[in-house]
C-alpha positions in Angstrom: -70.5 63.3 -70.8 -67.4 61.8 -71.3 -64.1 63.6 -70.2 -61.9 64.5 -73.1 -58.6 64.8 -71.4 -59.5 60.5 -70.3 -61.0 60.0 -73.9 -57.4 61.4 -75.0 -55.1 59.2 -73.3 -57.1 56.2 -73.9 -56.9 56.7 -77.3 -53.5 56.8 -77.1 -53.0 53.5 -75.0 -55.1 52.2 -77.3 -53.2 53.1 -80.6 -49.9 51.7 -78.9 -51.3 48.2 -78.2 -53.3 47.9 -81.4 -50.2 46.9 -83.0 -47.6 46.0 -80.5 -44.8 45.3 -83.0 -45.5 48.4 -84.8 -45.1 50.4 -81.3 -41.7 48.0 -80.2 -40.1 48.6 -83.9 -40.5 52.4 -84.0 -38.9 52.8 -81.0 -35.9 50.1 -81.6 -35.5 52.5 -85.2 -35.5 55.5 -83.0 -33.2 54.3 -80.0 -30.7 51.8 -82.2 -31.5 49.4 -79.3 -32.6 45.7 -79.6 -35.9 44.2 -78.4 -36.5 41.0 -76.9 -39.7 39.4 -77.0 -41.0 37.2 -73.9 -43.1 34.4 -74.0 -45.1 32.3 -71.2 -44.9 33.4 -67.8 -42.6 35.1 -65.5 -39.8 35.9 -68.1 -37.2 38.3 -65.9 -38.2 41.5 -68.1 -35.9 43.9 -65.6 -32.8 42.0 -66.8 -33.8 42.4 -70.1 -33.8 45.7 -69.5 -30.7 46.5 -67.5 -28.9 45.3 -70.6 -30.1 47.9 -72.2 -32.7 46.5 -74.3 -36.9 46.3 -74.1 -38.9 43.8 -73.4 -42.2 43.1 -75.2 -44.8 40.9 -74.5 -45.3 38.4 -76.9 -49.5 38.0 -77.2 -51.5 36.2 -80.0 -52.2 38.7 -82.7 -56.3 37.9 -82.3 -58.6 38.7 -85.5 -55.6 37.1 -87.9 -55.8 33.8 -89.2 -53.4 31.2 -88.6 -52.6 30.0 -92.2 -48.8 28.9 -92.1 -49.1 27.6 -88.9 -51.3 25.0 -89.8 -48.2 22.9 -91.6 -46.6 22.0 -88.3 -48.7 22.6 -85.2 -51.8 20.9 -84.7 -55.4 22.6 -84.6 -55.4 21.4 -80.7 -52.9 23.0 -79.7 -53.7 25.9 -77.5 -54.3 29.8 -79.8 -51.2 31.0 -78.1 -48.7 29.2 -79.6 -50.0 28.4 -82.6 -50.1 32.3 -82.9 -46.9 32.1 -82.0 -45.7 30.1 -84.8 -47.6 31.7 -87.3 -45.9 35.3 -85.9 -42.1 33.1 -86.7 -43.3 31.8 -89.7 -44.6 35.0 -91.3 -42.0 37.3 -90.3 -43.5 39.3 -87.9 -41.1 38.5 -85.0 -37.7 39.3 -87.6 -37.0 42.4 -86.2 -36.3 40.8 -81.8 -32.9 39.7 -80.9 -34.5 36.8 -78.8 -37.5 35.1 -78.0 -37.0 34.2 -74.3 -39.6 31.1 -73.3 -40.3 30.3 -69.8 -40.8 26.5 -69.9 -44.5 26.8 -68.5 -46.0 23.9 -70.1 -45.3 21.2 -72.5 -47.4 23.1 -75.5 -45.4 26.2 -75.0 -41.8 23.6 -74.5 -42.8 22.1 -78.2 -43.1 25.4 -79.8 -39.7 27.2 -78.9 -37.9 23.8 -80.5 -40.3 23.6 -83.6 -40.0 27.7 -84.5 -36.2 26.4 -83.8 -36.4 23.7 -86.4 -38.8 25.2 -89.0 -37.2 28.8 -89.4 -34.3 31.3 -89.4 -36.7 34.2 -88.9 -36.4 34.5 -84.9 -32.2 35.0 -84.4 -32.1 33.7 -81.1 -34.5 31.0 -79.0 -33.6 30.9 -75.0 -35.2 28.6 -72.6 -35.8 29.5 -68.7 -36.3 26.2 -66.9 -37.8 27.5 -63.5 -39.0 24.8 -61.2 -42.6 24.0 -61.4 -42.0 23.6 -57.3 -41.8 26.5 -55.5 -41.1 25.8 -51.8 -38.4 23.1 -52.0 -35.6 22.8 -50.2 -33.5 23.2 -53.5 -35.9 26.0 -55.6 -33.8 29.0 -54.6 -30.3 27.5 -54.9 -31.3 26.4 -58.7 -33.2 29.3 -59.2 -30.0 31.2 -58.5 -28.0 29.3 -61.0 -30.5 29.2 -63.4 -31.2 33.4 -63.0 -27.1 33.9 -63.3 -27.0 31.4 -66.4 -29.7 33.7 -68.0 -28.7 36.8 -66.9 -25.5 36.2 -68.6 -27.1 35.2 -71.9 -29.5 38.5 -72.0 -26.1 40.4 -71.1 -24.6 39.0 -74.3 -27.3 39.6 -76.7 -26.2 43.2 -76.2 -22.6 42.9 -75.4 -22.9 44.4 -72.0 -22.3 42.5 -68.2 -25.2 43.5 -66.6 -24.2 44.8 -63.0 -26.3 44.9 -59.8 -26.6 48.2 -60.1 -27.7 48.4 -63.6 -30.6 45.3 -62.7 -31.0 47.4 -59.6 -32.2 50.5 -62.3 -34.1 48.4 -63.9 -35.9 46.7 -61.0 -37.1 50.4 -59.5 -38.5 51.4 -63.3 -40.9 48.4 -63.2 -41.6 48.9 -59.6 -42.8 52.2 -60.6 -44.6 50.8 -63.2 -46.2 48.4 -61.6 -47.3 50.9 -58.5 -49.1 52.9 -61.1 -51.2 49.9 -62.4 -51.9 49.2 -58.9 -53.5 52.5 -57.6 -54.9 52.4 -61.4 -57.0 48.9 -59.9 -57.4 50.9 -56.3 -59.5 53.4 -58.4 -61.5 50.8 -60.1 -61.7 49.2 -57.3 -63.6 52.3 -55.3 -65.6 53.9 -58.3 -67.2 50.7 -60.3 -67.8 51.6 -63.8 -65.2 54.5 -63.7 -63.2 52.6 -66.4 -64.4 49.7 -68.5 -62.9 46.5 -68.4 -61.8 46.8 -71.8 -59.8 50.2 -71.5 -58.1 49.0 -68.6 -57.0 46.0 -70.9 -55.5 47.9 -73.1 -53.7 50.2 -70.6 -51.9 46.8 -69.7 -51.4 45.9 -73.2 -49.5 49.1 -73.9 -47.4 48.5 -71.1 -46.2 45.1 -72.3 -44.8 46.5 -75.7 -43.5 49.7 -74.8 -40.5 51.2 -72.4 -42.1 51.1 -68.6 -40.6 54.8 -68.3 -43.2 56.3 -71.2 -46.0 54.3 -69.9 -45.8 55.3 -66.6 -45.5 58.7 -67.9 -49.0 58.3 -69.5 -50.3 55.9 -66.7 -50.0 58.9 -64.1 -51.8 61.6 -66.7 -54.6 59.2 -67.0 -54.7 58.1 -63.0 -54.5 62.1 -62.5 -58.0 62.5 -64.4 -60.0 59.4 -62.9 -58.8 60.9 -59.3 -60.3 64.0 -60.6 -63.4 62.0 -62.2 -64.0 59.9 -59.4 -65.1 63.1 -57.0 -68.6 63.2 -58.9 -68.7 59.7 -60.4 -71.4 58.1 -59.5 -70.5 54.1 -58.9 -72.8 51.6 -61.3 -75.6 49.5 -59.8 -74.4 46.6 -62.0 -73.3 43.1 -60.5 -69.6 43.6 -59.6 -67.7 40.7 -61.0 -63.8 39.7 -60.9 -62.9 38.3 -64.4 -60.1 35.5 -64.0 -58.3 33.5 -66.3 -56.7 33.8 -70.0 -53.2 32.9 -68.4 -51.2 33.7 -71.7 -53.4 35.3 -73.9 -55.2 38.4 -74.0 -58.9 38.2 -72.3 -60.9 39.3 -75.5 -62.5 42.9 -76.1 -65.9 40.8 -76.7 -65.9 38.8 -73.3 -65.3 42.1 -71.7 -67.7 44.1 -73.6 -70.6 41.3 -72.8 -70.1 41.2 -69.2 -70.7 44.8 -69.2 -73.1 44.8 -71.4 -75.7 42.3 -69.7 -75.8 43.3 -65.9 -72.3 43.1 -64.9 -69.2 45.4 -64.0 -66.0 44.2 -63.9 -64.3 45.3 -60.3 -61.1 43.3 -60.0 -59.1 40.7 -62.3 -57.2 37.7 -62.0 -56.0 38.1 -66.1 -52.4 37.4 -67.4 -53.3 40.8 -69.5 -54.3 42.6 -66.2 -53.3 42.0 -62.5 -51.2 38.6 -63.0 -48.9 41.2 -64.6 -47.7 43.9 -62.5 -49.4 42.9 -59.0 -46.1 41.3 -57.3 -43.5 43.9 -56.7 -40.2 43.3 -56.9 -38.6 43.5 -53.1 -35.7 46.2 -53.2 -34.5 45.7 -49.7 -33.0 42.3 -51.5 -29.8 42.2 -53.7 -31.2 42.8 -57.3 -31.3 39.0 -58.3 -32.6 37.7 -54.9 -35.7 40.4 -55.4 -35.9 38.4 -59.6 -35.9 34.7 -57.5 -38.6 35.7 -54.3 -41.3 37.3 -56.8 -41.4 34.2 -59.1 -41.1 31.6 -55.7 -43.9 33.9 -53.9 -46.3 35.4 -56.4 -49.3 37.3 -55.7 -51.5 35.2 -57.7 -51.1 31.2 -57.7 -50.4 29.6 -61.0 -51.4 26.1 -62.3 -48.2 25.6 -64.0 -46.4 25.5 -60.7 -46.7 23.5 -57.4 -47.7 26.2 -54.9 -49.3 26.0 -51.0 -51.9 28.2 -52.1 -54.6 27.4 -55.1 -56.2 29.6 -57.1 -59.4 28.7 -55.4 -57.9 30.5 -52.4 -56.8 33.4 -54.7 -60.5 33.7 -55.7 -61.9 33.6 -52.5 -59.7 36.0 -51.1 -60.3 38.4 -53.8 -64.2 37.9 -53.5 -64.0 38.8 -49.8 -61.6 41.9 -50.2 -63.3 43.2 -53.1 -67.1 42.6 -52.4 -67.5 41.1 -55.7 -70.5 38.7 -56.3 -69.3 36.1 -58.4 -66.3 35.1 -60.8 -66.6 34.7 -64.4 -63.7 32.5 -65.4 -62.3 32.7 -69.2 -60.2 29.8 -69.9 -58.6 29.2 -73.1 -59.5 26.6 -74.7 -56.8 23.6 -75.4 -55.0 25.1 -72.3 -54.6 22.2 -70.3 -53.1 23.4 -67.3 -55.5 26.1 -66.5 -58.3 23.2 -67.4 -56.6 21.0 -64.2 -56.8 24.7 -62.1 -60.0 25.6 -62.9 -61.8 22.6 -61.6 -60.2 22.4 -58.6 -61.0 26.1 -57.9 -64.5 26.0 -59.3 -65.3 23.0 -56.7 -63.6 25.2 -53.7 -65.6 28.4 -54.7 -69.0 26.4 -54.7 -67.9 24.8 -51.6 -67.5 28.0 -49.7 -70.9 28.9 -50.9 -69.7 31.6 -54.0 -71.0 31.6 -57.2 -68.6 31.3 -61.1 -69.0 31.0 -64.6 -67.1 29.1 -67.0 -66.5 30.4 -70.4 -64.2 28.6 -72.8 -62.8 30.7 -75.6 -62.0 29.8 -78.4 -58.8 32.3 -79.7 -59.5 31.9 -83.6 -63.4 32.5 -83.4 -65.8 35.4 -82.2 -68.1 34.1 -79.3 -69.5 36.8 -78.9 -73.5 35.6 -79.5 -73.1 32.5 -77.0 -70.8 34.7 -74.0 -73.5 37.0 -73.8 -76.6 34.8 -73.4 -74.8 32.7 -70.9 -74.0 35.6 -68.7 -77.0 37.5 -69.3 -78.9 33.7 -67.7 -76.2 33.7 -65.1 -76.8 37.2 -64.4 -80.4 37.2 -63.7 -79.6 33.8 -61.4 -77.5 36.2 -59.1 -80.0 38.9 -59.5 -82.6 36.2 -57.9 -80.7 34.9 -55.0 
């Protein structure tokens, strides 16, 4: 029987990031503050915050097609930002101050100059040029300049000189935050089949479009019942697998649902929409801007859009090992070419240790759904053999 009070709050993380823009405009028309939408990886969201605005995850708006889009970005070019320019060219995105862009990759460099050049929708359009190399000599003295030239930008979107004390806020709010997401995993983790892969990606999801105070608010009601829950739950007998990949996107309800659906249970993540989010916390011991500058030079997970010592082959071993997973099922998004250089190199290093992972490549505009689940109900039944 399912628990009501868990039923309850799911359905309300799931409301909230069924339409993110919906949940971000109420509360801007509530509030009277601005929101600022981030795109690519490792925007500063704390600083965004501490200038007294919120930050929202920009995502691709999956199940809509991209029909004004089509004028000026070509149909190879990754779902992401050609959901991205459909979301500028339609009007969606009228209502953010900014659009901040970390300069990830080439596809997502192109996009923040051609919604520039093509439309007035989106007021403002902010680069962050982090280096790709993380352990240089010079990556933390241009990382500095580069945080204080965009702190000062966010500060100005709002009129407001964001002090250390005010990031300082900020930074403890989305420490919080992130703590909660991380015992939320620890439960997961211990009780396999407690919480489905799916309602744990919209927990995320909510979190990336609403304030971090109100979703931790939630996150510990809902972390209250599964302790509660996990004293009788008994764990599932299904293959426990860590789901990696979809590095901007959203790893898609059907992926999800057919890994769980054919033999599997999804233990752990590696997913941009799930661990990659919240699992480095921010070090508070550090001035405010040094603690912004150490979590993106020494991330928990490795990225293939920077140079790092450590692969995400390493990553994925590691987490098989801690977790007791049995394999990785790797989603990779098609036209996304850096994770297509990562993936390779990881896949050989997992096979090479003697580990076992699956490749699916999603495509963001169609359903899958058919072809996902007969490849991982074969590559199910090949782990179920060994």
């Amino acid at each position: 029987m399912v628990n009501a009070k868990f039923q309850a709050l799911i359905n309300q993380f799931t409301d909230l990031a069924a339409n993110p823009h919906k949940t971000a405009k109420e509360w801007s028309l509530k509030t009277g503050k601005k929101v600022v939408a981030c795109a690519g990886l490792d925007v500063p969201e704390p600083l965004i915050e501490a200038a007294g605005m919120m930050p929202i995850v920009l995502l691709e708006e999956y199940g809509k097609p991209i029909e004004l889009a089509n004028a000026h970005v070509q149909s190879h070019m990754c779902g992401y930002v050609r959901s991205m320019m459909e979301q500028a060219l339609n009007g969606t995105l009228n209502y953010v101050e900014a659009l901040m862009i970390r300069d990830a990759c080439h596809e997502l460099r192109m996009i923040g100059d051609l919604i520039h050049y093509v439309t007035d929708n989106v007021k403002h359009i902010q680069f962050m040029y982090f280096p790709p190399t993380q352990h240089e000599t010079l990556t933390k003295p241009f990382m500095q300049k580069e945080m204080a030239k965009i702190r000062k930008i966010i500060g100005d979107y709002n009129s407001v000189e964001i002090t250390d004390e005010m990031l300082a806020k900020a930074i403890k709010t989305h420490n919080e935050n992130r703590k909660l997401m991380i015992r939320l995993y620890d439960i997961r983790r211990g009780n396999p089949g407690i919480i489905s892969a799916v309602q744990v990606s919209v927990v995320i999801q909510a979190s990336m479009c609403m304030p971090k105070e109100e979703h931790s608010k939630l996150l510990q009601e809902l972390i209250a019942v599964l302790e509660k829950m996990a004293k009788d739950f008994k764990p599932s007998n299904s293959i426990p697998i860590i789901v990696s990949g979809s590095l901007c996107e959203i790893c898609k309800d059907y992926v999800l649902e057919a890994i769980e659906s054919t033999g599997g249970v999804v233990i752990d993540d590696d997913l941009y929409v799930g661990s990659r989010y919240f699992n480095t916390l921010y070090d508070e011991l550090l001035t405010p801007m040094d603690a912004l500058i150490e979590a993106y030079v020494n991330p928990i997970s490795p990225c293939p859009t920077k140079y790092e010592k450590r692969s995400i082959g390493d990553y994925q071993l590691e987490m098989l090992q801690t977790t007791g997973a049995r394999a990785i099922v790797d989603v990779i998004v098609q036209n996304c070419e850096a994770h297509y250089y990562g993936y390779f190199m990881a896949h050989q290093k997992v096979l090479a240790a003697g580990r076992r992972d699956l490749d699916l490549f999603i495509d963001m505009e169609n359903d899958q759904f058919g072809q996902v689940k007969t490849r991982l109900q074969s590559f199910f039944e090949s782990l179920e053999g060994e």
